[in-house]
C-alpha positions as CSV (number, residue, x, y, z in Angstrom):
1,X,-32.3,3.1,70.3
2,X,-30.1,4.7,68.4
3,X,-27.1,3.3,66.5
4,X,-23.4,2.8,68.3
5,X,-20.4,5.0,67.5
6,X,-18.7,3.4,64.2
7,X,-15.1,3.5,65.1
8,X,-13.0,5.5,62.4
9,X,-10.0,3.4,61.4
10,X,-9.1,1.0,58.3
11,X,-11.2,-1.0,57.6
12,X,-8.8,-4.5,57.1
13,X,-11.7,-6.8,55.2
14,X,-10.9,-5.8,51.5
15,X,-14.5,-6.6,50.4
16,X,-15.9,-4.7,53.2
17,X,-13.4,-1.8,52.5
18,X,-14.3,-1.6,49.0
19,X,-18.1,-1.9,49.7
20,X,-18.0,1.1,52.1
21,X,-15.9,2.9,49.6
22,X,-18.4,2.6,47.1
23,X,-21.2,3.8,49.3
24,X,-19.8,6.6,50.6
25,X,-18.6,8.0,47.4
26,X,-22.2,8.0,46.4
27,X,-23.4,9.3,49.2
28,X,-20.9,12.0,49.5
29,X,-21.1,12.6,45.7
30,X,-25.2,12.9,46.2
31,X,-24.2,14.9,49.1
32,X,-22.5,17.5,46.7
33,X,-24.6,17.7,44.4
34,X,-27.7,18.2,46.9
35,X,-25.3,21.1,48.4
36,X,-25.3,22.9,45.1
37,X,-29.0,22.6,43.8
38,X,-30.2,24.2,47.1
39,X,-27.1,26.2,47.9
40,X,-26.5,27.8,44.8
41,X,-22.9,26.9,45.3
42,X,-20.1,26.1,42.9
43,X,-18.8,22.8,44.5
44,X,-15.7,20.5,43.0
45,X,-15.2,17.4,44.2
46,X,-11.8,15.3,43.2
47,X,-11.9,11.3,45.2
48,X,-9.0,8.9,44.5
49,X,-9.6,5.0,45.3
50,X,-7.0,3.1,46.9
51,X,-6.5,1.6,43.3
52,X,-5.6,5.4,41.9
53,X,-8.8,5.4,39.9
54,X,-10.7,9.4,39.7
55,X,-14.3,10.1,40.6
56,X,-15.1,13.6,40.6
57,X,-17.9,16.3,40.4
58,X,-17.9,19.6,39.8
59,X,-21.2,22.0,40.0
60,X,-19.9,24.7,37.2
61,X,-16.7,22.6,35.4
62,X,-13.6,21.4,37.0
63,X,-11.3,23.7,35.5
64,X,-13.4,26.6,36.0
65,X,-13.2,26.2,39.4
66,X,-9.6,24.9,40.4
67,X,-8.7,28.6,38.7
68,X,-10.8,30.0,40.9
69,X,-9.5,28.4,44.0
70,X,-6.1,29.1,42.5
71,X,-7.0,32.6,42.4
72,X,-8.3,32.7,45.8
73,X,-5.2,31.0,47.2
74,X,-2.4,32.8,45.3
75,X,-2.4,36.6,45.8
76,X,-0.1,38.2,42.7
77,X,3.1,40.4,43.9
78,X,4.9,42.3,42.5
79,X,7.8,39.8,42.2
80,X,8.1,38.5,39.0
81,X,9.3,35.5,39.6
82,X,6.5,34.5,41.9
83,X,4.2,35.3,39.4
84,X,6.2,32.6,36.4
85,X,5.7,30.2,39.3
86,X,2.2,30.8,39.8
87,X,1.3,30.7,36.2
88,X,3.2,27.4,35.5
89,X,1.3,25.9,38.7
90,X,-1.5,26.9,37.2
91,X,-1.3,25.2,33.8
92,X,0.1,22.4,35.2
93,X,-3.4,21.8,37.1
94,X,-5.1,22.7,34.3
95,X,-2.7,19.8,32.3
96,X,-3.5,17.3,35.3
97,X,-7.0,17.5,35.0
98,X,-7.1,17.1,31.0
99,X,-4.6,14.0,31.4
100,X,-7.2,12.9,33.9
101,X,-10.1,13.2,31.9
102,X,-8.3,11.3,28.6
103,X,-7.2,8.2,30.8
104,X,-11.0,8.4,32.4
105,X,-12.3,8.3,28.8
106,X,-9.8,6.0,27.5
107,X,-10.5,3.6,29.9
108,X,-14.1,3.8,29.5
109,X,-13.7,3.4,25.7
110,X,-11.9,0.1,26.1
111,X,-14.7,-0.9,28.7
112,X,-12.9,0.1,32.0
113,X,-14.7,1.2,35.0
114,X,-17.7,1.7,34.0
115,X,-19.3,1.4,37.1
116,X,-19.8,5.0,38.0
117,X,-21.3,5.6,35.2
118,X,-25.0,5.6,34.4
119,X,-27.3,4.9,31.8
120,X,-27.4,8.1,29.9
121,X,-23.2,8.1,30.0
122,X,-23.8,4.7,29.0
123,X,-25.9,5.4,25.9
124,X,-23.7,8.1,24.7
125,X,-20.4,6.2,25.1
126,X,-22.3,3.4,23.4
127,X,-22.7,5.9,20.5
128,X,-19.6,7.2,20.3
129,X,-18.3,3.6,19.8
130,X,-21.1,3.2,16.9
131,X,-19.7,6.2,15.5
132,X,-15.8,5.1,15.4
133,X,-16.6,1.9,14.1
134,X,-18.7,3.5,11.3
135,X,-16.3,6.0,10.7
136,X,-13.3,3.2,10.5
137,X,-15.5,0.9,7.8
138,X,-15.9,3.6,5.7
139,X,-12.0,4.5,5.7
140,X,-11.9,0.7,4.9
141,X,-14.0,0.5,2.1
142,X,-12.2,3.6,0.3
143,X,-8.9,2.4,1.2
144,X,-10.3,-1.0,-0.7
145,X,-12.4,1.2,-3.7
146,X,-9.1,3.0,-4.4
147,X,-6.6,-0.6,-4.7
148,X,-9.6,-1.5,-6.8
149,X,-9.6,1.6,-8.9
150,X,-5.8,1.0,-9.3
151,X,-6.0,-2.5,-10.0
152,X,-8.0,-1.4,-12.9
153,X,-6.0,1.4,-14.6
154,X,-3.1,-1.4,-14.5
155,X,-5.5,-3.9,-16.0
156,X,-6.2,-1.6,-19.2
157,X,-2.8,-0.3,-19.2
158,X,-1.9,-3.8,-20.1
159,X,-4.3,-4.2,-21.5
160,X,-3.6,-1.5,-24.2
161,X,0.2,-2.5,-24.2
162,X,-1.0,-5.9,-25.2
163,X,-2.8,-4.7,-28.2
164,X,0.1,-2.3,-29.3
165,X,2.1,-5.4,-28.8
166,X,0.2,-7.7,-31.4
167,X,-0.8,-4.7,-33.9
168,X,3.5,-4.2,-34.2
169,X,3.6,-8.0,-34.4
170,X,1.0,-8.7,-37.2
171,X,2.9,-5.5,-39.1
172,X,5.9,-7.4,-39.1
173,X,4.2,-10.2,-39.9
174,X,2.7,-8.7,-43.0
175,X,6.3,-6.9,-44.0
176,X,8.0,-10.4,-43.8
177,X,5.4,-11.7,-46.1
178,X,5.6,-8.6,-48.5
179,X,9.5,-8.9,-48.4
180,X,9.1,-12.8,-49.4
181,X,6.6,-11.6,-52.6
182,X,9.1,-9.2,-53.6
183,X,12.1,-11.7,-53.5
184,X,9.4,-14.7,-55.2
185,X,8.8,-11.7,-58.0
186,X,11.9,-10.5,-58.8
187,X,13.9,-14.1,-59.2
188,X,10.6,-14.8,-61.7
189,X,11.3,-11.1,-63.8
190,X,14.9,-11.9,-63.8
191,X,14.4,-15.6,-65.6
192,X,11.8,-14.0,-67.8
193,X,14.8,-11.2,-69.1
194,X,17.6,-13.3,-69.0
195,X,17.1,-17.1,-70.0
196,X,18.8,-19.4,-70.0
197,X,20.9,-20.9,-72.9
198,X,20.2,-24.5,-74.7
199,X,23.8,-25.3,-73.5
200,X,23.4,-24.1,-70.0
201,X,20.7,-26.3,-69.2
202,X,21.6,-29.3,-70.6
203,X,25.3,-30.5,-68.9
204,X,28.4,-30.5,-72.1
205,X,29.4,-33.9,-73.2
206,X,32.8,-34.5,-73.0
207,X,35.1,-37.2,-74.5
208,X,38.7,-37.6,-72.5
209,X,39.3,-40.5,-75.0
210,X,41.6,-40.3,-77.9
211,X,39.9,-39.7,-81.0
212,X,41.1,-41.5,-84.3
213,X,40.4,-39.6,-87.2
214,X,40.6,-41.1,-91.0
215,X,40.3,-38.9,-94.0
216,X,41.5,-38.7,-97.6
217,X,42.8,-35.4,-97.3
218,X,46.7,-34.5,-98.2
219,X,48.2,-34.5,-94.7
220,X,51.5,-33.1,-94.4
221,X,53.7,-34.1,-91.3
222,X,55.1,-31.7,-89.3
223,X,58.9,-31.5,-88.9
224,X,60.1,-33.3,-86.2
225,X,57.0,-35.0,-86.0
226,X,57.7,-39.3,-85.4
227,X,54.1,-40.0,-85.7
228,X,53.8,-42.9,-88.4
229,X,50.9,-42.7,-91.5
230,X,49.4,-44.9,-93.2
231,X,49.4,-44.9,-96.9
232,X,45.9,-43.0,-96.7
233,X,46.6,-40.7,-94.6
234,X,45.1,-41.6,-91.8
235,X,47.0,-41.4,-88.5
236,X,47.6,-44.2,-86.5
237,X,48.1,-43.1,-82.6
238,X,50.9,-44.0,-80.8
């Protein structure tokens, strides 16, 4: 017996729906490439899910062939404003498709749908993940060998600053000390030249007290002098 008519409408189980989608996208993209192994023809196939995710396959490369649909499709005239048109449409395909293909990669770089793929697109998206990490630890390590190699120059920039420092400081050092010689030197020259006399070093005596002197010498008073004598001579203070 052979099997019943499959009636063609939505299918309203989302499980279901999805299962069939993913079998006949498989089986339609077999189908396609079956058609151009033993057909020798240049096939393009473009699916959208429900969920706007891209499956496609093309026989001789996408873009190669959406230009030539678009130039089987769009016959040039002479108008030249038809022509503008049909250029921009043109690269604006071409732009959809690239856009396409960097969300499809993107998405599988961060680990996205990566159902449709198999195990060779597997490997080499596995590698191309090696390679960007390898690539980005080596940009670390320089980025961290070149604060290193900074961090050094400072280190004997200070450090040559610190010995400039202390060779200024021991030379003032030792003119401070030569400065103190000269002064200890000179104060010892200038006693040697110049001493000192007996009566500078030694403090003067000095009597405030009235002295009374007594000789036997002729004294003669002054005039207008009231100071009374003795019959000696000797003068008797008042």
């Amino acid at each position: 017996m052979g099997r019943g008519r499959v009636e063609l409408k939505r299918i309203e189980n989302k499980i279901n729906r999805q299962v069939t989608f993913s079998k006949r996208r498989n089986g339609l993209l077999k189908k396609a490439y079956e058609l151009s192994v033993l057909c020798d023809a240049e096939i393009a196939l473009i699916i959208f899910s429900n969920r706007g995710k891209l499956y496609e396959f093309s026989s001789s490369g996408m873009t190669k062939t959406l230009e030539r649909y678009q130039r089987c499709c769009f016959i040039p005239h002479d108008n030249t404003h038809e022509r503008e048109t049909q250029s921009w449409y043109q690269e604006v395909i071409k732009l959809n498709a690239k856009y396409e293909a960097l969300q499809r990669t993107q998405r599988h770089l961060l680990g996205e749908d990566l159902g449709p793929l198999n195990m060779k697109e597997l490997h080499n998206l596995e590698k191309q993940l090696e390679g960007a990490l390898a690539r980005a630890r080596q940009r670390k390590t320089q980025i961290m060998m070149e604060q290193m190699d900074d961090l050094r120059k400072k280190e004997r920039q200070l450090g040559d600053l610190n010995k400039q420092l202390m060779i200024k400081l021991e030379a003032e050092g030792q003119n401070l000390e030569t400065i103190q010689g000269l002064w200890g030197c000179c104060g010892a020259a200038a006693t040697e030249n110049f001493p000192l006399h007996l009566s500078q070093t030694q403090p003067m005596e000095c009597d405030l007290q009235p002295v009374l002197q007594i000789g036997y010498h002729h004294y003669v008073e002054a005039e207008g002098s009231s100071a009374p004598k003795d019959m000696a001579g000797t003068t008797i203070p008042i």
